[in-house]
MIMI-497156 format. One record per residue (C-alpha): residue in three letters; z, x, y. Coordinates in steps of 0.5 Angstrom, whole numbers, plus 2048, in hexadecimal, padded with zeros to 3 digits. Layout:
AlaZXY/...
# end
This chain:
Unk8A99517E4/Unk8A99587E5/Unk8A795E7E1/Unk8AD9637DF/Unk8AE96A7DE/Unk8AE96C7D6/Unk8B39717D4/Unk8B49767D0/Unk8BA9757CB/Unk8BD9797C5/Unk8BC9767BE/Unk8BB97A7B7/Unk8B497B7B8/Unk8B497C7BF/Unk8B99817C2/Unk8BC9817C8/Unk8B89877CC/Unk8BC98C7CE/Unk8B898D7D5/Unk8B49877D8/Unk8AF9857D3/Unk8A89887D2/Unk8A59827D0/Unk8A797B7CE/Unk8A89797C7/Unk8A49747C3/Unk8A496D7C6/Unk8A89687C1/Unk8A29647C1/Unk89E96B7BE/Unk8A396C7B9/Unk8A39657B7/Unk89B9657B6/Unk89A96B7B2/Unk89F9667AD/Unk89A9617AE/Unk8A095C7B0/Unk89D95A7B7/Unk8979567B8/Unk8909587B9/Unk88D9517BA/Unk89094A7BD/Unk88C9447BB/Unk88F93E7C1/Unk88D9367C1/Unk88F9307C2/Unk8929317C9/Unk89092C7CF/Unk88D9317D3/Unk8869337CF/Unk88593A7D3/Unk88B93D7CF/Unk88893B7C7/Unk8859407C4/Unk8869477C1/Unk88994C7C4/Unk8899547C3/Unk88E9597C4/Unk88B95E7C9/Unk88D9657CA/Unk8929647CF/Unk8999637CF/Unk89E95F7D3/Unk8A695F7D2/Unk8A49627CB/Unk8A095D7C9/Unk89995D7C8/Unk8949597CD/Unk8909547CA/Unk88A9527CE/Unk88594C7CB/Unk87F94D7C8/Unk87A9497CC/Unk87E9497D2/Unk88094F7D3/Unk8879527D7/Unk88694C7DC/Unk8899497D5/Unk88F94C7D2/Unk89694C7CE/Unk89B9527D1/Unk8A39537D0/Unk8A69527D7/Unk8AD9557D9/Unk8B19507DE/Unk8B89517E1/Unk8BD94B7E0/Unk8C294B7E4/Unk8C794F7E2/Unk8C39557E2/Unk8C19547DB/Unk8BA9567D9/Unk8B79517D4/Unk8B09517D1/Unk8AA94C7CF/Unk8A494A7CE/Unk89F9487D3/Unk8979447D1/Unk8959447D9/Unk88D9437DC/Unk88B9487E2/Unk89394A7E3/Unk8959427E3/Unk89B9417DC/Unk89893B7D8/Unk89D93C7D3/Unk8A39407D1/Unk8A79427CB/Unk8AF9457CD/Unk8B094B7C8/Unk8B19527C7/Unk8AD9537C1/Unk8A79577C3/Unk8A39537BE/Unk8A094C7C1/Unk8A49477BE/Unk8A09417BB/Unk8A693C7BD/Unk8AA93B7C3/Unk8A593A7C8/Unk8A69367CF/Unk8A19337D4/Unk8A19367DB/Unk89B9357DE/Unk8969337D9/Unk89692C7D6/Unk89892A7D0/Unk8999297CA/Unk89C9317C9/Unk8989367C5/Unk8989377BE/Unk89793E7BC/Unk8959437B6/Unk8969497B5/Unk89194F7B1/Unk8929567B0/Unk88B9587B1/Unk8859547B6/Unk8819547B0/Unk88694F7AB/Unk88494A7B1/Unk87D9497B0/Unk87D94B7A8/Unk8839447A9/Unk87D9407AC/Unk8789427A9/Unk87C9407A2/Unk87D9397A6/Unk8769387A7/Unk8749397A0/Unk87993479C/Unk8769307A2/Unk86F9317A1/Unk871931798/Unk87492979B/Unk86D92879E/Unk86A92B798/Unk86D925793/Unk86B920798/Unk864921798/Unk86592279F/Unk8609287A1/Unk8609287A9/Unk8689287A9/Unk86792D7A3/Unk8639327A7/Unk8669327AD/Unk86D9347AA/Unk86A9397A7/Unk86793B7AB/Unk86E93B7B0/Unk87193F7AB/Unk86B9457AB/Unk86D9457B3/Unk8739467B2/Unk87194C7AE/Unk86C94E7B3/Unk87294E7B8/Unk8779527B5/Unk8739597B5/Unk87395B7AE/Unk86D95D7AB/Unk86F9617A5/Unk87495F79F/Unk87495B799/Unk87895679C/Unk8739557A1/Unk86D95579D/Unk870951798/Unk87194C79D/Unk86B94C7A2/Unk86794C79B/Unk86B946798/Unk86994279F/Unk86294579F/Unk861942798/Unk86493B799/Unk86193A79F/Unk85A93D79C/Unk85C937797/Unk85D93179C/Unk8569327A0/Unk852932799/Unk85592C798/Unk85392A7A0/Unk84D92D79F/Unk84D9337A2/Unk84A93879E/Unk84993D7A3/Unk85093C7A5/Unk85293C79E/Unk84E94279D/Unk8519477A3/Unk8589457A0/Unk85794679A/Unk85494D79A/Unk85994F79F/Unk85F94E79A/Unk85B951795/Unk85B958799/Unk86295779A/Unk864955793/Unk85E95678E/Unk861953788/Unk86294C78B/Unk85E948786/Unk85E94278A/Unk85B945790/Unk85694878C/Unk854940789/Unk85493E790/Unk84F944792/Unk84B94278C/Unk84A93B78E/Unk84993B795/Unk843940794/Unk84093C78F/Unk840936794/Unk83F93B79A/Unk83793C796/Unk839941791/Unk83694078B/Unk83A940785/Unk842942784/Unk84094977F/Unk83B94A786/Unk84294878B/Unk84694D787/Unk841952788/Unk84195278F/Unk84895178F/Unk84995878C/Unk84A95C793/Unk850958795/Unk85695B794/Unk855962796/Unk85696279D/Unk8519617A1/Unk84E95B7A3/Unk85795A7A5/Unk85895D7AC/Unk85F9617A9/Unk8619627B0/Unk86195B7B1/Unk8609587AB/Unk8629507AD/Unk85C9507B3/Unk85794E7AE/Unk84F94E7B2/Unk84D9547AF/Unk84E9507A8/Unk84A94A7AB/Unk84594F7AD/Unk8449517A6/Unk84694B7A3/Unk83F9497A9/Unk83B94E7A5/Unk83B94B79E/Unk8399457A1/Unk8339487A3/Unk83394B79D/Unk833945799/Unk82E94179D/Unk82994879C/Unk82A947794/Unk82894D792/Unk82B94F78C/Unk82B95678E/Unk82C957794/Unk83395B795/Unk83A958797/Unk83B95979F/Unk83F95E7A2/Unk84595D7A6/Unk84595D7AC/Unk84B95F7B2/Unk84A95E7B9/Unk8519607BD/Unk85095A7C2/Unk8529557BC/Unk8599587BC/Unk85A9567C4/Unk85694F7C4/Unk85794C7BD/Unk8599467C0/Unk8529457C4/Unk84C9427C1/Unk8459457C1/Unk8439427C6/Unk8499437CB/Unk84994A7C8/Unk84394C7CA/Unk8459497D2/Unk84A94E7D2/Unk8479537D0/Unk8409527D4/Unk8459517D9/Unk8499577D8/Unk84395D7D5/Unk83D95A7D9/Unk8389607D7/Unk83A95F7D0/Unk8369587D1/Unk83195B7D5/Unk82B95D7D0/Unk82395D7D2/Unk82395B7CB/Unk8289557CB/Unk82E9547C8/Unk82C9537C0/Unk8309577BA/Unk82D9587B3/Unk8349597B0/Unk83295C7A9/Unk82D95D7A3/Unk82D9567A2/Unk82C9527A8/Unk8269577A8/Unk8239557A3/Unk82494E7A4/Unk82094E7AA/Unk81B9527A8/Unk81A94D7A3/Unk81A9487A8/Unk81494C7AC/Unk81094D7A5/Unk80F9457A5/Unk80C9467AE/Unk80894C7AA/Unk8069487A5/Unk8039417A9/Unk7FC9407AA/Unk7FE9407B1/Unk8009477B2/Unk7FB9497AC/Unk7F59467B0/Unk7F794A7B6/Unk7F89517B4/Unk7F19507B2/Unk7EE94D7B7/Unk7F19547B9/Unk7ED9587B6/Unk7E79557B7/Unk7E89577BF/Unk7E295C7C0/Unk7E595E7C7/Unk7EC9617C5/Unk7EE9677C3/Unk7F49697BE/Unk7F896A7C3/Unk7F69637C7/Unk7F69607C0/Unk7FD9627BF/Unk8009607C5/Unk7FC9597C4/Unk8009597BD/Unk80795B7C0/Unk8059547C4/Unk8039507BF/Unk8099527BB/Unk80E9517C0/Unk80C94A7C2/Unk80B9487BB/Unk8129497B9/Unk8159477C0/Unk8189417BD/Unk81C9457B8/Unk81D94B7BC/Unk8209487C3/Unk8269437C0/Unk8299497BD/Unk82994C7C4/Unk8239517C5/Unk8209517CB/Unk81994E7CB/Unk8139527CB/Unk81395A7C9/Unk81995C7CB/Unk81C9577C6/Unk8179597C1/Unk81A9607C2/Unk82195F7C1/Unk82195B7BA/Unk81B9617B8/Unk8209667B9/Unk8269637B7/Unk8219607B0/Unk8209697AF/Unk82796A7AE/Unk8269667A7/Unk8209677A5/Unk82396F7A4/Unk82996C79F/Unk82896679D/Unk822966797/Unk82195F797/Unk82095F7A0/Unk81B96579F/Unk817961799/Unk81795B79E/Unk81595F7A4/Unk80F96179F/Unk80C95B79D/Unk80C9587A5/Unk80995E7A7/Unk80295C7A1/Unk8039557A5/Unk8039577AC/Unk7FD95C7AB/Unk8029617AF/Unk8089667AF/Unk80F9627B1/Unk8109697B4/Unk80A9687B9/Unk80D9617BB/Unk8139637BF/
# end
């Protein structure tokens, strides 16, 4: 094959210039795109060489007139472009070429600048041929899949099968995830109704933290979705929320848009993460305790697909400083994981071991008060080391200091956390200022 030249020709549109022209006219394959009538997304299977299956894109390079369509995971070194020859007669004549790295799989002799969905011989692919679909837009593609894996999660659904019910739903949130939109009723609507039915299959396995993060991510897509709303209520009662009245309460933040990242509303770790917060919440059973804010991190959006543990590889890996505090790597990440352990020292502070200590303390004749406060930062840290170090503070002082001051920022908002701080400050005789 070889490239030819385009000319310039009159036609009612475009007259012929009167001098060499000053630029080329609109490409036919521009004009006909404005009309919409050339596709934007070709969508290839069942060929024998399983590299040219998949979707492909239009690019924004042109060749013979015709759009370059590249695969979507492949790249150019997969694509389908229109291709001249010259017969022998001197005629030349157009088709389409499937090739991988400059190799013709497949080809389609026509003069359309369309890809023809039929009509395709094998070159050097194998067999069978292709079967093509064409769509005008790249997001009717996945909407398409999407749909699909719906009616085959609602199937599964009938069957009672929920693993296969989740997996489907859980292809078709994909792909929604791959086709790049984020706004657009077409796409909430769809992303919401997947969330819900996938919210409903992991209650039924159990699942109630799954079923939870789903749940509230369709509810701030779509608010009024009632049957996601049931499925909150119930996994928030099984999670340790005390009744439904009291679900429903803490359920009422959802759907204003916070707890959904709206620049990536499919990754969903910032939902788990709150989802995470109202477990603690719930296992505080404290009735006034406030409901957890969200909480974004940017990491989320670029390693959704890693677990904590491998997460936190990576990022140790990638920001070692990040890691790298005298104090350890310990997190008190709102109000209520404050109070709750605070509630956890009050029952060290309470024993008789510790009470027994802080007074055989006192007694001592030979210590000054600020020996006496150093003795007392001591007894402190070692009393509650068994509660401090698995969370990840460092042992000793430095860890005390840590969780101390990070506790002060509560102590300031959060009456609850200030009422606390109070009462274990009469057990442990001392300021928990003075302890860090």
């Amino acid at each position: 094959f070889r490239i030819l030249p385009l000319t310039v020709e009159s036609s009612p549109r475009f007259p012929a210039p009167l001098g060499p022209p000053a630029a080329a006219p609109m490409s036919a394959f521009l004009s006909q795109r404005e009309g919409g009538s050339l596709p934007q997304a070709i969508v290839i299977s069942g060929a024998g060489s399983a590299e040219a299956n998949g979707i492909y894109k239009a690019t924004d390079k042109l060749y013979c007139d015709a759009p370059v369509y590249e695969h979507l995971d492949a790249g150019a070194e997969v694509k389908i472009t229109r291709e001249p020859h010259t017969t022998k007669t001197g005629a030349v004549k157009y088709g389409w070429l499937l090739g991988h790295n400059k190799v013709p799989l497949y080809g389609a002799p026509t003069e359309a600048l369309a890809v023809p969905t039929s009509g395709w011989k094998k070159f050097n692919g194998l067999g069978p041929v292709p079967e093509l679909a064409t769509h005008e837009l790249l997001i009717e593609v996945f909407y398409a899949q999407a749909d699909d894996a719906k009616t085959a999660g609602d199937a599964a659904t009938e069957r009672e099968d929920w693993p296969a019910a989740c997996a489907s739903f859980s292809a078709g949130i994909e792909a929604l995830k791959r086709s790049g939109e984020r706004f657009g009723d077409s796409f909430k609507n769809r992303a919401a109704l997947l969330l819900t039915r996938r919210a409903g299959a992991n209650a039924k396995l159990k699942e109630f933290r799954a079923a939870l993060r789903d749940a509230v991510a369709a509810l701030e897509l779509v608010r009024s979705l009632a049957s996601a709303e049931g499925v909150a209520v119930e996994a928030a009662v099984e999670l340790g929320c005390p009744d439904e009245a009291a679900a429903r309460r803490v359920l009422e933040p959802v759907g204003s848009g916070r707890i959904l990242d709206a620049g990536a509303p499919l990754v969903l770790r910032c939902v788990e993460r709150w989802v995470g917060d109202l477990v603690v919440m719930f296992e505080a059973k404290d009735p006034n305790a406030p409901v957890p804010a969200p909480r974004h991190m940017p990491s989320d959006r670029y390693l959704e697909s890693l677990d904590d543990e491998a997460r936190d590889e990576v990022l140790k890996k990638h920001l070692p400083d990040f890691f790298q505090t005298p104090g350890g790597t310990g997190i008190i990440k709102d109000a209520t994981e404050c109070l709750a352990l605070m509630q956890r020292w009050e029952q060290v502070f309470v024993s008789a071991d510790f009470q027994q200590k802080r007074k055989d303390l006192w007694k001592r004749r030979d210590l000054n008060f600020p020996q006496r406060l150093m003795e007392t930062k001591k007894m402190a840290s070692a009393s509650l080391a068994d509660i401090l170090e698995p969370m990840g503070f460092a042992p000793g002082q430095p860890g005390m200091t840590r969780v101390i001051r990070q506790m002060q920022v509560y102590w300031s908002e959060d009456k609850a956390c200030a009422c606390k701080a109070l009462d274990l400050e009469e057990l442990a005789d001392v300021s928990l200022a003075d302890l860090q």
